[in-house]
C-alpha positions as CSV (number, residue, x, y, z in Angstrom):
1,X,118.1,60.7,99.2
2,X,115.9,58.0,100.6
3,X,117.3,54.3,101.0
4,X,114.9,50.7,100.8
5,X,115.3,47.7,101.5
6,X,115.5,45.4,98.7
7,X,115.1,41.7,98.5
8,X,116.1,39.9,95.2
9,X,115.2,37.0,94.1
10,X,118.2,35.0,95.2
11,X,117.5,36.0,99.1
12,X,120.3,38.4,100.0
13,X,119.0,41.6,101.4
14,X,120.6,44.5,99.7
15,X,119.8,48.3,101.1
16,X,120.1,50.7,98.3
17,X,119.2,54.2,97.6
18,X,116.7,55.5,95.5
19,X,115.7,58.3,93.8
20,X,113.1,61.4,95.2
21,X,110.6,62.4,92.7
22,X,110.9,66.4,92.5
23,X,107.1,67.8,92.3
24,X,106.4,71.3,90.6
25,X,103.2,72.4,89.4
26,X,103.0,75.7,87.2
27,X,98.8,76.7,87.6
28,X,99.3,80.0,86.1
29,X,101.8,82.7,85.3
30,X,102.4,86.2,86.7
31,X,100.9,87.7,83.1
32,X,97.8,85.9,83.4
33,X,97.1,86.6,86.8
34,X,97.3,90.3,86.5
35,X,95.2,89.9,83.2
36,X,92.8,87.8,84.9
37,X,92.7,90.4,88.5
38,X,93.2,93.2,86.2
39,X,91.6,93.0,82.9
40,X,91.3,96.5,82.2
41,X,94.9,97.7,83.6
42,X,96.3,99.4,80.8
43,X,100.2,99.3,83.0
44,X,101.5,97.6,85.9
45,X,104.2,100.1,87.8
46,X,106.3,98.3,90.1
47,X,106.5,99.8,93.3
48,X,109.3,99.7,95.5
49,X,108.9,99.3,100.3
50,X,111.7,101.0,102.0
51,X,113.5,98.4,104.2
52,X,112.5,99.9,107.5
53,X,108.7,99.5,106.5
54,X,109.1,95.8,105.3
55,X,111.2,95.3,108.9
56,X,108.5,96.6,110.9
57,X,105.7,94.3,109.2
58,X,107.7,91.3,109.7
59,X,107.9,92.3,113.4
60,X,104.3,92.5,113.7
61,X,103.3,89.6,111.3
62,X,106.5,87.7,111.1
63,X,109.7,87.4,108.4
64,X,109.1,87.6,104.7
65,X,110.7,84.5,103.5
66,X,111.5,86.5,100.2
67,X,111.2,89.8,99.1
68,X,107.7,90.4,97.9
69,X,107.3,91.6,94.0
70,X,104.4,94.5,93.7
71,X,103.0,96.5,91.1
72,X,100.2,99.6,90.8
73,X,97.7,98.5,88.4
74,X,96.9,101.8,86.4
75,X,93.6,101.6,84.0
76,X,92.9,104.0,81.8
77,X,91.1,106.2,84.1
78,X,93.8,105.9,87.3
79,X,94.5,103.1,90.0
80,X,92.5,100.0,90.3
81,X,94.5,98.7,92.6
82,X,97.7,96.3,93.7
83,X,99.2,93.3,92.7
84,X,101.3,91.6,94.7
85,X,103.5,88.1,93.5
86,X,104.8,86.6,96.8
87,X,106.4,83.4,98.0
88,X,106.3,81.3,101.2
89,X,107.4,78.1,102.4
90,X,105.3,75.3,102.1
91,X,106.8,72.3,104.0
92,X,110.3,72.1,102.3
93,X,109.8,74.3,99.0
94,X,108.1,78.0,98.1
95,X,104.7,78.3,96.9
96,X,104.0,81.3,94.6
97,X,100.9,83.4,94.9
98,X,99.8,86.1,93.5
99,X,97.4,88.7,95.6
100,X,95.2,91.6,94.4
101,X,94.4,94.0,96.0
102,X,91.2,96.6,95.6
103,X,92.6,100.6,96.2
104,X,91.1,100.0,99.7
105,X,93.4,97.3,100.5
106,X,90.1,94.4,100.4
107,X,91.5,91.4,98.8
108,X,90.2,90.9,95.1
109,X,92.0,87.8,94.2
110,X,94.0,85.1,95.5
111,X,95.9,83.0,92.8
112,X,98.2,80.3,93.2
113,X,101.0,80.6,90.6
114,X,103.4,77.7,91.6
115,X,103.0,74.8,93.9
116,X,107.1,72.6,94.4
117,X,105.3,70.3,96.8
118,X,104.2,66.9,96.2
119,X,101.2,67.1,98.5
120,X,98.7,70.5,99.7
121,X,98.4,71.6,96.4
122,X,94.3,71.8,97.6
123,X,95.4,75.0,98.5
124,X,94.8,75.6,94.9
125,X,91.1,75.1,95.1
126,X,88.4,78.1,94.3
127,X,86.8,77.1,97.6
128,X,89.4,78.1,99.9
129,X,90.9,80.8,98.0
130,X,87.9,82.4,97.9
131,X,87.9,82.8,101.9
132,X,90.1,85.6,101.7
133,X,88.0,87.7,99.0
134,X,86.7,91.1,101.2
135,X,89.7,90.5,103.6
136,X,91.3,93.6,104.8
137,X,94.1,94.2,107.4
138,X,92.1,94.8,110.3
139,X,90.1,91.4,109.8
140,X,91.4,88.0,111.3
141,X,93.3,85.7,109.5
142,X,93.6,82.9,111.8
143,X,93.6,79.5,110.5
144,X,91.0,76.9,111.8
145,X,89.4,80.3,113.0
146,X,89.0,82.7,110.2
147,X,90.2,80.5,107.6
148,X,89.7,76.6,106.9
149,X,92.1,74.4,106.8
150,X,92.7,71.9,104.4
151,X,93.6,68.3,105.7
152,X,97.0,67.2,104.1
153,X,97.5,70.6,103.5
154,X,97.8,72.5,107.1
155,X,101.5,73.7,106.7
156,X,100.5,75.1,102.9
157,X,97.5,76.8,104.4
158,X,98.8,78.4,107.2
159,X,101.3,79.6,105.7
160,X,100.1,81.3,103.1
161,X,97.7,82.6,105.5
162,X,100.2,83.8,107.2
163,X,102.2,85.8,104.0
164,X,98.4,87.2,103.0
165,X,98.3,88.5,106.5
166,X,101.8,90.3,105.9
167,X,101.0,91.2,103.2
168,X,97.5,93.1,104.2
169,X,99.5,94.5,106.6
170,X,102.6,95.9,104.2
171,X,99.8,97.5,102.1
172,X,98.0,99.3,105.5
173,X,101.4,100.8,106.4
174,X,102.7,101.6,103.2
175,X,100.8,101.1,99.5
176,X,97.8,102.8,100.9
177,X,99.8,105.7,101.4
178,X,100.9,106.1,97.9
């Protein structure tokens, strides 16, 4: 809880706390992002890492700060690819994205679902989300480098750079298999 300063009008200084505004921002959900990745994926089958895998990604690309959800989508005619809801920290609170995935493991889409900060939400933008369209594992992902950064944004940037580049990296050493 923050505290002011307060001055009334009869001249006594009085310190009192006041309330934090809470910020969450729901762009779009998990249904319509795979509708809007997806729009001729007939099921979504969730697909499940093995421990060891997940453990050797985050030693490579750094911890998952939560498990990440992921799906096969399945058209008609097979696999179109992979879709992937995951969360990272943004300065205090998770932001949700969602990432597809072509068959090859190139990035189709970046979406961001939910945004609990009350500033960076830029991250939401088509401009930069669309840096990461074509992205495989074996291309950079460094931000200021690779991938722009967004001023007032920089720790919601990097680290969903940083989850995207885990998460390239989960589907080189295990969805590609499968």
């Amino acid at each position: 809880m923050r505290h002011e300063w307060l001055i009334p009008t009869t001249g006594f200084l009085v310190f009192a706390p006041t309330a934090q505004i809470a910020f969450c921002a729901e762009y779009m959900s998990v249904a319509d992002a795979e509708k809007a990745a997806f729009p001729d994926a007939v099921a979504f089958e969730p697909v499940v890492i093995a421990a060891d895998v997940k453990a050797a990604v985050a030693t490579a690309a750094g911890r998952f700060d939560v498990d990440p959800k992921i799906w096969r989508a399945r058209g008609a005619n097979g696999a179109l690819g992979w879709f992937i809801v995951d969360e990272v920290i943004g300065k205090q609170a998770l932001i949700t994205y969602a990432l597809s995935l072509e068959n090859s493991g190139a990035v189709k889409a970046l979406d961001v679902l939910v945004y609990r900060e009350s500033h960076g939400d830029a991250i939401k933008l088509p401009a930069w989300r669309k840096q990461f369209i074509g992205k495989r594992a074996t291309d950079p992902l460094r931000l200021d480098t690779d991938i722009r950064n967004v001023s007032g944004a920089t720790l919601s940037c990097g680290h969903v750079t940083d989850g995207i580049r885990r998460l390239l990296l989960l589907h080189e050493r295990a969805l590609s298999r499968g």
